[in-house]
C-alpha positions in Angstrom: 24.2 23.8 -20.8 20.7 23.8 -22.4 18.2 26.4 -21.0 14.7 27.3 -22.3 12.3 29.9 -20.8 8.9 28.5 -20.0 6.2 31.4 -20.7 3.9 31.1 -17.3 2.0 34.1 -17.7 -0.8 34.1 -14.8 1.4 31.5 -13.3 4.2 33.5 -12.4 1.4 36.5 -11.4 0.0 33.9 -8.8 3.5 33.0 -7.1 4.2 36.7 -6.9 1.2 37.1 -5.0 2.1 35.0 -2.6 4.0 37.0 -0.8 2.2 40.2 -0.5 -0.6 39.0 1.9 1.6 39.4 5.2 -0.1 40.6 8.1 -0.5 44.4 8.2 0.1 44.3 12.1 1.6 42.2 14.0 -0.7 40.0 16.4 -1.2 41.6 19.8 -1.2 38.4 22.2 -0.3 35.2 21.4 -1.0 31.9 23.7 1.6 30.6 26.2 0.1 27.8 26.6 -0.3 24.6 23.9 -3.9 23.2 23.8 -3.1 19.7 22.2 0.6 17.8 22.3 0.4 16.1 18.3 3.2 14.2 19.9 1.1 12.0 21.9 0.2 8.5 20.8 -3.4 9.2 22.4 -3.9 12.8 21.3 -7.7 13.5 21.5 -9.5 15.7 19.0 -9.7 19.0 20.8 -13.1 21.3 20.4 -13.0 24.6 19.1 -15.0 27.2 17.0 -14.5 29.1 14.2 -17.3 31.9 13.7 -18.9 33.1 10.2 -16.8 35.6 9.3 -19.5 38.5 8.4 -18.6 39.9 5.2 -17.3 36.5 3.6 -18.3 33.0 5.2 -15.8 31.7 2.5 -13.0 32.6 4.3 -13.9 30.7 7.6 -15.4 28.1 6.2 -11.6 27.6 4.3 -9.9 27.8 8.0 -12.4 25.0 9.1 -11.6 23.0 6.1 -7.9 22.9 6.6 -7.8 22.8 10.6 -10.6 19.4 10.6 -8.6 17.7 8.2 -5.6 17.5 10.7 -7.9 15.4 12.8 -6.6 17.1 15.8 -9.5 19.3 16.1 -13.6 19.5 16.0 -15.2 22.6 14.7 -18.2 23.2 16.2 -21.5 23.3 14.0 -22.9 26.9 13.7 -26.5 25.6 14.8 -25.2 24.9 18.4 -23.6 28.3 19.3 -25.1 30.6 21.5 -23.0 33.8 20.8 -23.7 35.5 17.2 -20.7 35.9 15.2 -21.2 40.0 15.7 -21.3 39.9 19.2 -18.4 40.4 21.7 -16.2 37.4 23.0 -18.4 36.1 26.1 -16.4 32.7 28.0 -19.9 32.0 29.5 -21.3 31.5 25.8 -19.5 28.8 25.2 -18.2 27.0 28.5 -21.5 24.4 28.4 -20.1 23.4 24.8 -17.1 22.3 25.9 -15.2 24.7 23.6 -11.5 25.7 24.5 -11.0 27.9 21.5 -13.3 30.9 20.2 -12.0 32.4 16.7 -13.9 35.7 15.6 -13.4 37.2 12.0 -14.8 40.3 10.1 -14.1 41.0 6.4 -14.5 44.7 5.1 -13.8 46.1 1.8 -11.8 49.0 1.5 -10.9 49.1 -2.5 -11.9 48.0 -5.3 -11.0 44.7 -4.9 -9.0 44.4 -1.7 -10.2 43.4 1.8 -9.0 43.8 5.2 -9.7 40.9 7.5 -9.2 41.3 11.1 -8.9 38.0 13.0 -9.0 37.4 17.1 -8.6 34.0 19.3 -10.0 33.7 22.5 -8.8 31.2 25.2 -12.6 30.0 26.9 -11.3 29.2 30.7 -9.5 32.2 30.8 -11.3 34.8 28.8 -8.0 36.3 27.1 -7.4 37.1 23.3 -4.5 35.0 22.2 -4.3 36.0 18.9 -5.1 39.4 17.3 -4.5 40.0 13.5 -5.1 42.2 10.3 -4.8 40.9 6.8 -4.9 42.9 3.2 -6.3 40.8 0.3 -7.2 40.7 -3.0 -9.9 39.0 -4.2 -7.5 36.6 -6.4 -5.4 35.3 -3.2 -8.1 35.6 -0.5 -7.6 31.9 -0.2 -4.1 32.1 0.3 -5.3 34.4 3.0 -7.4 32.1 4.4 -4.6 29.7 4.7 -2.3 31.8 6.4 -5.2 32.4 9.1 -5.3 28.8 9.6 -1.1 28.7 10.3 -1.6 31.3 12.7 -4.4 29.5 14.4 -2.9 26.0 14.2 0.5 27.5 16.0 -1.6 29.2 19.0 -3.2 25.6 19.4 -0.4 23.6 18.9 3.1 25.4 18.9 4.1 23.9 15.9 3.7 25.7 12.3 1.1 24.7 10.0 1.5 23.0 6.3 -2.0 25.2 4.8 0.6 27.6 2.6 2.3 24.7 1.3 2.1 23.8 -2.6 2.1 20.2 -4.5 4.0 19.6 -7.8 2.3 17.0 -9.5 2.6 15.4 -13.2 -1.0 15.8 -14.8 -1.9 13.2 -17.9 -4.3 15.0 -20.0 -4.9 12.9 -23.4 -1.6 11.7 -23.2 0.1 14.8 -22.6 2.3 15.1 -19.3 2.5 18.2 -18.1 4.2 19.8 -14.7 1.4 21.1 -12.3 1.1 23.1 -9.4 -1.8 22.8 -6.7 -2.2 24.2 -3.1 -2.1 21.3 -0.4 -5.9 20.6 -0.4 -6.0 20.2 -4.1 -7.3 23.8 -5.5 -5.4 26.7 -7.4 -3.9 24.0 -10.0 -2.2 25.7 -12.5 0.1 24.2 -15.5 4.2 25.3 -15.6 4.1 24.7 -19.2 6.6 22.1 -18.5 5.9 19.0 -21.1 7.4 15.7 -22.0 6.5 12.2 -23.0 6.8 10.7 -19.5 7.7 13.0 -16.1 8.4 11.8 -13.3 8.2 13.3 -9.2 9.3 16.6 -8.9 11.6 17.3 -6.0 11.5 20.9 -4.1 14.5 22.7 -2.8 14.8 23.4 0.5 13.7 27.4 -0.5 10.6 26.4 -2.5 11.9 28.3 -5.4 13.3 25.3 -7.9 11.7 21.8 -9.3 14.2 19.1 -9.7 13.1 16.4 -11.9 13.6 13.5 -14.5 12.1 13.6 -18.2 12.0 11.5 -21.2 12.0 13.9 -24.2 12.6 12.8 -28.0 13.8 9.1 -26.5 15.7 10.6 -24.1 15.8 10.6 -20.3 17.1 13.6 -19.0 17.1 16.0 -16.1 15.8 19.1 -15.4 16.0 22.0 -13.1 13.1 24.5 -13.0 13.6 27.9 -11.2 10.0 28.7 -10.1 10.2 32.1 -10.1 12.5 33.0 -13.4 10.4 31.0 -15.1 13.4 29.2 -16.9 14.4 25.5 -17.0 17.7 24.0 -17.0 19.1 20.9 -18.4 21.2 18.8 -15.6 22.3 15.9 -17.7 25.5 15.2 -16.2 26.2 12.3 -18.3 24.7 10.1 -21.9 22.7 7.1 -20.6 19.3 7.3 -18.2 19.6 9.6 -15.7 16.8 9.4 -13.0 16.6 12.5 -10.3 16.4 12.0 -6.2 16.1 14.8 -4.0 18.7 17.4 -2.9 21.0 17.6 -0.6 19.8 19.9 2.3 22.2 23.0 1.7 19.9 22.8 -2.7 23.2 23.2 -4.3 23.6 19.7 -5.1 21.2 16.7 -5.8 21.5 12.9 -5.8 20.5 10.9 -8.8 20.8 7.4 -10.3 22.8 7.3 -13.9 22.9 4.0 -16.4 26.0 5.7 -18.1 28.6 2.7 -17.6 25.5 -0.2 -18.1 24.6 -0.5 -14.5 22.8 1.7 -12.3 24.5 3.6 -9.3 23.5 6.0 -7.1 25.5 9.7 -8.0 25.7 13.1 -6.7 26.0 16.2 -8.6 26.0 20.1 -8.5 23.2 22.3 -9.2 25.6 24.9 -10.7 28.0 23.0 -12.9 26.7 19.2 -13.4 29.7 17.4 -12.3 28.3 14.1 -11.0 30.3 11.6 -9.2 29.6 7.9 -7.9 29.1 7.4 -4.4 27.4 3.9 -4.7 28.4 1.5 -7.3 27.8 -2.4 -7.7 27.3 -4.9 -9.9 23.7 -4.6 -8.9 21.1 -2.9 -9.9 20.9 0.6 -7.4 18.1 2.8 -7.5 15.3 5.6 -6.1 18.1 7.4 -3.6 17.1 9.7 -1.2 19.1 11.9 1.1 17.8 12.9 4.6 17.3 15.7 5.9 20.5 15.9 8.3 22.3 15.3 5.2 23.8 12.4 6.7 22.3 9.3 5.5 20.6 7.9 1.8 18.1 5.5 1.7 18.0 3.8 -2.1 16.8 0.5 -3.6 18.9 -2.5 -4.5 18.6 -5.6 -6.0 21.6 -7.3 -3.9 19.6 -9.5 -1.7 17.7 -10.7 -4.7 14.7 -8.6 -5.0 14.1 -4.9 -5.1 14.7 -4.0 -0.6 15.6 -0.7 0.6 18.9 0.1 2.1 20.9 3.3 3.8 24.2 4.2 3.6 26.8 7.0 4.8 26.2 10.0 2.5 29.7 9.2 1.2 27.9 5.6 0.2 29.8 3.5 3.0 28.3 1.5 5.6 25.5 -0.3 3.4 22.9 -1.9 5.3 19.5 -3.8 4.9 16.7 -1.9 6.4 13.7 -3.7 5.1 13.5 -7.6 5.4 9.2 -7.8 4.6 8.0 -7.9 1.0 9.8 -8.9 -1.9 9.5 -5.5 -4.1 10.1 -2.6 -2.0 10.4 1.2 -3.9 10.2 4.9 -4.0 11.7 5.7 -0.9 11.4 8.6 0.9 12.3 10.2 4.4 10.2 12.6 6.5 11.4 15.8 6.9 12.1 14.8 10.8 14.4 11.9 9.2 12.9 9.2 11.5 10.5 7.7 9.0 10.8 6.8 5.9 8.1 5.7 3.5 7.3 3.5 0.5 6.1 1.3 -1.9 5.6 -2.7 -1.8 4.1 -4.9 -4.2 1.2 -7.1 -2.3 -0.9 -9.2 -4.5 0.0 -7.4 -7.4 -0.8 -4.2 -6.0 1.5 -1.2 -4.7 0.3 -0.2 -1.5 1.9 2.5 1.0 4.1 1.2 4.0 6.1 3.4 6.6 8.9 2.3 9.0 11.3 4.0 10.9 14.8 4.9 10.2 16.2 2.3 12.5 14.4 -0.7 11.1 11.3 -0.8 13.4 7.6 0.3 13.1 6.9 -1.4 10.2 3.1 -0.4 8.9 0.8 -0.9 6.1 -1.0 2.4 5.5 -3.1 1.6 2.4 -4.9 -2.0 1.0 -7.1 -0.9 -1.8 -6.2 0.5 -5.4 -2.7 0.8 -6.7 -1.0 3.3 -4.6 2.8 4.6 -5.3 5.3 7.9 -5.1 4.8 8.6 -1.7 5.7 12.3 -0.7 5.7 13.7 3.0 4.2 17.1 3.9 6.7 19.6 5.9 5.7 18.6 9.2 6.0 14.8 8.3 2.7 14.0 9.2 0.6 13.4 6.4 1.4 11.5 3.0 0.7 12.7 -0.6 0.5 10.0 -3.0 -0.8 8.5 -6.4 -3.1 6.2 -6.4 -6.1 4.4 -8.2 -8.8 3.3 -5.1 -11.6 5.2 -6.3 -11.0 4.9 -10.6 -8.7 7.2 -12.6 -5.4 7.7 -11.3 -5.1 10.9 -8.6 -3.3 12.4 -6.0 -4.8 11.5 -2.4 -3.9 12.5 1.2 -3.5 10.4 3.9 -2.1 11.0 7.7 0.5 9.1 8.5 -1.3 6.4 10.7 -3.2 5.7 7.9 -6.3 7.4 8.5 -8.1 10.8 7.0 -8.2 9.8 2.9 -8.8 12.1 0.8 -8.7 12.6 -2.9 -7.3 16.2 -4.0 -7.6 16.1 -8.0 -10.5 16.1 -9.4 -11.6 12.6 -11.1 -11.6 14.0 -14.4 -7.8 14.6 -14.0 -5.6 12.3 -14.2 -2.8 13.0 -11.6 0.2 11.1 -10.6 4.2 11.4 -9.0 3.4 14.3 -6.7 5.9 16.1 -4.2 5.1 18.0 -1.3 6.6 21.6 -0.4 8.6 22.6 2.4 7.1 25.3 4.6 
């Protein structure tokens, strides 16, 4: 077993941090009520506001950032409120704006470099404080912070948790060199693993955040690789000679699913984490590729050649009961489910071009989500509504963002960057 310890100096410092900024108390109140169902086809954008937070506007304007990009929610402008930041909650301040939501912040410094920021809700109709709480910071990770606020504001609103903590893996090109990269969600903190090889491709996240499976091509060989996040160590997984191409794990992370070239064709393996023993559970005399294993565990969705051209297909997990689920396009890859496992999205060639297309598990809801650029590697964010992607509609290769009904693009590398095969966190 080949092992090597990746040096990730302020890299490692930053993912410790992360887990120091919990709340100092507890919130006092918390709503009973849900202000916006995202499960309805017609949801309406629902108007709230989110105060200058004295002491450090960056702060809020970072929670305005990640709740408006949801789409589920407008953040009054600061020019049209009544009610001063410093001043007490007041319903009557903000009825005639047709705000639900009030959110007051204050930041104070209390060390050297560490902040407290105190955070409250208030519910307009009824006047009560639905959330009430207190966050330490440091300077480095008062964005983190910032993000956390926003989960806690986007549950009280919706009941549902909120993707703003969540980190990307990406493969970053930089002259030639491909190197594995971190970023937060919205495209800052990027930071390099130290990870290299002459081609990478998507990194898949266990189901704890703390390991990075992926495939790489090093000295003219295809390999693959576990990274533990935290140890700072990777881990050959090469189970077998020929080209070994990662999928995702299996929901319990102690195994993975993976194609492998070693008897000349393709099939679809799975294999353990802890001692590499792989073992077919599709095999054909057709090409099988790009498996991906839902979340229940229960079903893969791969790509086969059997009808002729590249289509995507599920299966049993134990690789029986192979069927057809796409019958549009005629070169259809990189699977991949949604975390709810009732979507799954992908790639299809259209004039030339790979554009994004989601359908649901059963065969129906077929959709194009993108028609510009060259757009591939699809990756779904924890709460399956939003896509992370590579693609070229604006120039250079990046990663973008784009909600799931094909609206709210956004480009979360810089242009200077050239970004591609990205995978999306779980919670």
């Amino acid at each position: 077993m080949n092992t090597r310890i990746i040096k990730f100096g302020k890299f490692l410092f930053y993912l410790s941090l992360l887990t120091l900024f919990v709340p100092i108390l507890p919130s006092s109140a918390f709503a009973e009520k849900v202000y916006i169902d995202i499960t309805s086809p017609n949801v309406k954008r629902l108007p709230i506001a989110v105060q200058r937070f004295p002491g450090n506007n960056e702060i809020s304007n970072i929670i305005k950032d990640d709740l408006s990009f949801t789409g589920l929610f407008d953040c009054v402008d600061d020019a049209v409120q009544i009610e001063r930041p410093d001043q007490p909650f007041s319903p009557l301040s903000w009825q005639g704006l047709g705000v639900e939501l009030v959110v007051k912040g204050r930041v104070s410094v209390f060390a050297a470099d560490r902040s407290l920021i105190i955070i409250s809700a208030h519910d307009v109709s009824t006047g009560r404080e639905v959330l009430n709480k207190e966050y330490a910071a440091t300077t480095e990770i008062s964005r983190q912070v910032a993000h956390a606020i926003a989960n806690d504001i986007y549950s009280v609103l919706t009941g549902q948790p909120g993707i703003f903590k969540t980190k990307i893996a990406y493969v970053a090109d930089r002259g030639g060199k491909k190197e594995l990269h971190l970023m937060d969600w919205d495209g800052h903190g990027m930071r390099g693993t130290g990870i290299t090889g002459g081609i990478l491709l998507t990194p898949h996240w266990s189901y704890d955040k703390t390991k990075l499976l992926y495939s790489g091509e090093r000295q003219r060989q295809w390999g693959l690789y576990l990274l533990d996040l935290m140890a700072g160590r990777e881990r050959s997984l090469t189970p077998a000679a020929g080209m070994n191409l990662a999928g995702n794990f299996v929901p319990n992370s102690s195994e993975f699913i993976f194609t492998s070239s070693r008897d000349g064709n393709s099939s679809i393996n799975i294999a353990g984490t802890a001692d590499n023993r792989g073992r077919k559970i599709i095999s054909s005399p057709w090409i099988d590729v790009s498996p991906s294993v839902s979340p229940d565990g229960k079903s893969i969705v791969f790509v086969s050649n059997r009808s002729g051209n590249p289509q995507l297909y599920l299966a049993d997990k134990d690789g029986y009961g192979i069927r057809r689920l796409t019958f549009q396009g005629n070169y259809n890859t990189a699977p991949v489910w949604s975390p709810q496992g009732d979507k799954i999205a992908f790639t299809s060639m259209i004039g030339g071009r790979n554009q994004l297309f989601i359908i649901n598990a059963d065969g129906t809801g077929l959709a194009q989500l993108t028609d510009r650029g060259n757009n591939e590697n699809p990756s779904f964010s924890p709460d399956g509504r939003y896509l992370a992607f590579s693609s070229t509609i604006d120039g250079p290769k990046g990663i973008y963002i784009i909600r799931v009904n094909g609206e709210g693009l956004v480009r979360t590398t810089p242009k200077g960057t050239a970004a591609i095969n990205p995978g999306w966190s779980p919670y």
